[in-house]
N, C-alpha and C positions, 0 to 999 in steps of 0.2 A: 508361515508368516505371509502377511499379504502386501499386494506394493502400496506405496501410499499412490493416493487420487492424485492425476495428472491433468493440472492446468492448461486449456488447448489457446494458446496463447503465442503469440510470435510477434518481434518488435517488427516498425516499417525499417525499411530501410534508411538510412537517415541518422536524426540525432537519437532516434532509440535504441540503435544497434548503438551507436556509438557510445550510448549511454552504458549499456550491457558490457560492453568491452572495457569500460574508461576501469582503472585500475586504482583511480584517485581514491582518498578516503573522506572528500566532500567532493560533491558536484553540485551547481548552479546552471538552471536552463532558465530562459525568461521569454519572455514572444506576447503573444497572442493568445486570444482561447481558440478554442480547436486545433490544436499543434500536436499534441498528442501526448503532453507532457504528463498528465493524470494516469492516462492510459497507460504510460508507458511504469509509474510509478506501481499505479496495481499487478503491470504483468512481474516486472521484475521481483516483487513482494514475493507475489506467491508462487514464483519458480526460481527465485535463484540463493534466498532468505529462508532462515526460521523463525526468526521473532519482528514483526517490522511493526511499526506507526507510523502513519499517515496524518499532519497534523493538518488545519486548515486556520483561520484566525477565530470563524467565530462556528458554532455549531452548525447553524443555518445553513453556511459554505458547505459542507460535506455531504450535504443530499443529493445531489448530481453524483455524485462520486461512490455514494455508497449502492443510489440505485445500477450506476455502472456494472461495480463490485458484485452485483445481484447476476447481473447477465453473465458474467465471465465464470462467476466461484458456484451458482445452485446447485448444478447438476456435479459437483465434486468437494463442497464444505458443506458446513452448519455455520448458521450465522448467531451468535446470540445482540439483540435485540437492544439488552440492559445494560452489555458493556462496549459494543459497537467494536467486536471484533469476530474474525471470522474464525475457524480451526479448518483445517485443508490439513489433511493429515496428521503431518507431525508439525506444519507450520501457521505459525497465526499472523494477522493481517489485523491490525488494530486502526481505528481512526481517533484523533482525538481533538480538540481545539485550545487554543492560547491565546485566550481575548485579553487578558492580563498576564501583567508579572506575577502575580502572586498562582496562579495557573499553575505555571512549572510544578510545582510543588506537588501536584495529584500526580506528578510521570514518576517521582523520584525511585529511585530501587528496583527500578524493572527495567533490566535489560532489554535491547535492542541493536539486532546488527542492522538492523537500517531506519535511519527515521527520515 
């Protein structure tokens, strides 16, 4: 058996450790952009999760984030294109958007330990 692929990834110091540590079963960060809240969002996904989503509001928003996701996950996932999630071994890393209520609705029955 082989190990699954390892995310070369490590929070800053800060509120992304603190993120990593928090034991809560929601967290809220808010700030600025460049804070490191995204980043800190993809590392934790795919080093500390099996199943996660990543939502943004509208589709558009997620380009930043997934070209990010590009830099950190190539050289250790496969990306499929069609449903905007990654596979990193045994864990996946989904994005997805909620520009409406009626939205919800395409997430239902699929688990997630982190959204």
């Amino acid at each position: 058996m082989t190990a699954a692929p390892k995310v070369e990834w490590s929070p800053w110091p800060g509120p992304q450790t603190l993120a990593i540590d928090c034991r809560a079963d929601e967290l809220f960060y808010g700030g600025a952009a460049g804070g490191g809240k995204s980043e800190a969002l993809l590392g934790i996904a795919a080093t500390q999760h099996r199943a996660s989503i990543i939502f943004r509001r509208e589709y558009p928003q997620l380009r930043g984030l997934i070209q990010r996701s590009h830099e950190l996950f190539d050289s250790v996932g496969s990306f499929n294109s069609q449903s905007n999630q990654w596979r990193i071994g045994p864990r996946t890393v989904e994005f997805g958007a909620v520009q409406y209520e009626a939205d919800v609705q395409k997430y239902q029955g699929r688990p997630h330990d982190l959204i």
